[in-house]
N, C-alpha and C positions, 0 to 999 in steps of 0.2 A: 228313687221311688218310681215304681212300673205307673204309668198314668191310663189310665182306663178311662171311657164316658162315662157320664155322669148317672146312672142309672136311676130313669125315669119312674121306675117302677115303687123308688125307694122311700119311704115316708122320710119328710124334710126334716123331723125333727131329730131325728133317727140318725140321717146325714148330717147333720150339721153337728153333733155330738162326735160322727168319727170324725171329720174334718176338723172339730178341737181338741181333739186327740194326739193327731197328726201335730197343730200346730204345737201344742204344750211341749210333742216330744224334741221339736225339730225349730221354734222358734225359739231367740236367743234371749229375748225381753220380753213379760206383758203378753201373751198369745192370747189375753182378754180383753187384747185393746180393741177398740173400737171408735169409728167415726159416729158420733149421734148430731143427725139436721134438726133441727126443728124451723117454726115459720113465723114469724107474725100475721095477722087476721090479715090483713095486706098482702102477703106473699110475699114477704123480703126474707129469705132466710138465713141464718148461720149455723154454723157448720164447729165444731172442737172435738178433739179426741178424749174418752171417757175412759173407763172400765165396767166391763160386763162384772156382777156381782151376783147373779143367779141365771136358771136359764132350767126349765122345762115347759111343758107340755103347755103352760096357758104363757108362757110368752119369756122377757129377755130382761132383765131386771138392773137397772142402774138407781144411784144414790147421788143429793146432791141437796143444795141448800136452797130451801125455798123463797129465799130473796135474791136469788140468781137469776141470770136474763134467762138461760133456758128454761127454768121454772116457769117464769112468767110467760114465755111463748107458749109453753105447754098447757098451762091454765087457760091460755085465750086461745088456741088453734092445741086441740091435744091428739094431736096427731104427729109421728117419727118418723125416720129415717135412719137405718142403720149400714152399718159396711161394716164389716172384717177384712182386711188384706194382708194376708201371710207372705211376705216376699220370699221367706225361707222357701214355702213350699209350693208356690205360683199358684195362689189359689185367693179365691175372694169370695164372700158372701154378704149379700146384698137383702134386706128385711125391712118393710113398710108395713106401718099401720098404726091405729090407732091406740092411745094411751091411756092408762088407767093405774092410780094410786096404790103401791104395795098399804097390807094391812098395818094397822098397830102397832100387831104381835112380829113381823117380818121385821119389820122396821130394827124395833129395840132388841132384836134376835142378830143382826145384821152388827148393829151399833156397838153390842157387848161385845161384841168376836174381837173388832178393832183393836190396833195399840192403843195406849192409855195416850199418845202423845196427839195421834191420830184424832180421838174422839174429842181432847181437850183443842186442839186446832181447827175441827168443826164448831165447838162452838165459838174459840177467841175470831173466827173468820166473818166477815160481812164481803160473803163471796161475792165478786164481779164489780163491786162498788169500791168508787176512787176510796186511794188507802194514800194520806200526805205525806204520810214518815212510815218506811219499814218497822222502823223503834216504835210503832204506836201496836203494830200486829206483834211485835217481840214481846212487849211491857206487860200487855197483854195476856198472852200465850202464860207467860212467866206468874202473874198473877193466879192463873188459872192451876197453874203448877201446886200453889204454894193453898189453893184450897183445895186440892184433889190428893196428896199427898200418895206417894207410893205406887205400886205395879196391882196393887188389889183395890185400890181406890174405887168405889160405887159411882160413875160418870153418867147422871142420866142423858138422856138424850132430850137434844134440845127440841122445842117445836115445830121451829124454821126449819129439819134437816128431815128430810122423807125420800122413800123411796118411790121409783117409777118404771110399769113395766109396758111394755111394746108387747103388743097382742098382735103376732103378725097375722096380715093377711096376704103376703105375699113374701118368698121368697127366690133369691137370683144366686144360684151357685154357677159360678167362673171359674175353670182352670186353663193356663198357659199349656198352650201345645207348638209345637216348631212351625216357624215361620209364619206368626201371627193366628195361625186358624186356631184358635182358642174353642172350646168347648164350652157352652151355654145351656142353663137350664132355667126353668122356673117354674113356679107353685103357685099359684093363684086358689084362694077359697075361693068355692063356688057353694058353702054351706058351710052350717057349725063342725061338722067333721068332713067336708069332702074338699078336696083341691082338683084343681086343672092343670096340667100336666101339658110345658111344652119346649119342646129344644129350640133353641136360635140362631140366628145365622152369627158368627163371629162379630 
């Protein structure tokens, strides 16, 4: 791949769209992977890798169970931290900002797509909280089987599992260049539709 700067000029969303292009064609696993931080009200934060499940113009959309410790960081400090790092294709992207609840209708649009096995492990799950016995998340799961019946089974979605999107206000595109001088950019809003525009030193 011919490596070019990062053209300043480009609207970020715009860029970040061919840059997950780039990765889909060229990463081996997951090219929706993603690092998401969040904090507690304190500023301790943690860090796990997610998957991106949407992504335009009002921001960057992940799913997960709202009795999860990120949930709860996010209810009490709702504000993110994102990265993408493509090692296929030495590039990274870097996205902060504040968070805000996918709708309703996103939510259960999202949840339907799902395996059937998938949507019935969201709900047998009590994400992040101690689990005594495997056999207890199995028994479980298995139960859920045996009232969900089949591949066209109607699975609602549960109430604890919602989605969340990162409204950025900033973004950091990074590519690998020889001998460490790597090529830096960033996006700063400076308004509802404006950003600031600036290259960085390595």
């Amino acid at each position: 791949m011919t490596v070019k700067l990062i053209d300043l000029e480009a609207d970020p969303f715009t860029l970040f769209d061919a840059w997950m292009k780039d990765a889909a064609a060229h990463e081996p696993n997951d090219p929706n992977a993603m690092a998401l931080a969040t904090a507690t009200p304190q500023g301790r934060p943690s860090v796990r890798m997610i998957l991106l499940k949407g992504a335009d113009r009002r921001g960057f959309v992940f799913y997960t169970n709202l009795n999860s410790r990120k949930a709860a960081e996010l209810k009490a400090n709702p504000h993110a931290a994102l990265l993408f790092h493509w090692k296929s294709i030495r590039r990274q992207i870097r996205i902060e900002g504040p968070v805000e609840p996918v709708s309703t209708a996103e939510a259960d649009t999202y949840f339907a797509s799902r395996s059937r096995i998938s949507r019935l492990g969201a709900i047998a799950s009590n994400q992040s909280h101690p689990l005594a016995d495997r056999g207890i998340f199995e028994a479980r799961l298995k139960e859920l089987e045996e009232q969900y019946p089949g591949e066209d089974a109607v699975i609602p979605r549960p109430e604890n599992w919602n989605g969340f999107r990162v409204v950025p206000d900033s973004f950091e595109f990074w590519q690998d260049r020889p001998y460490r001088l790597h090529d830096r950019a960033t996006w700063t809003r400076d308004g509802k539709d404006g950003w600031t525009r600036q290259r960085l030193y390595p």
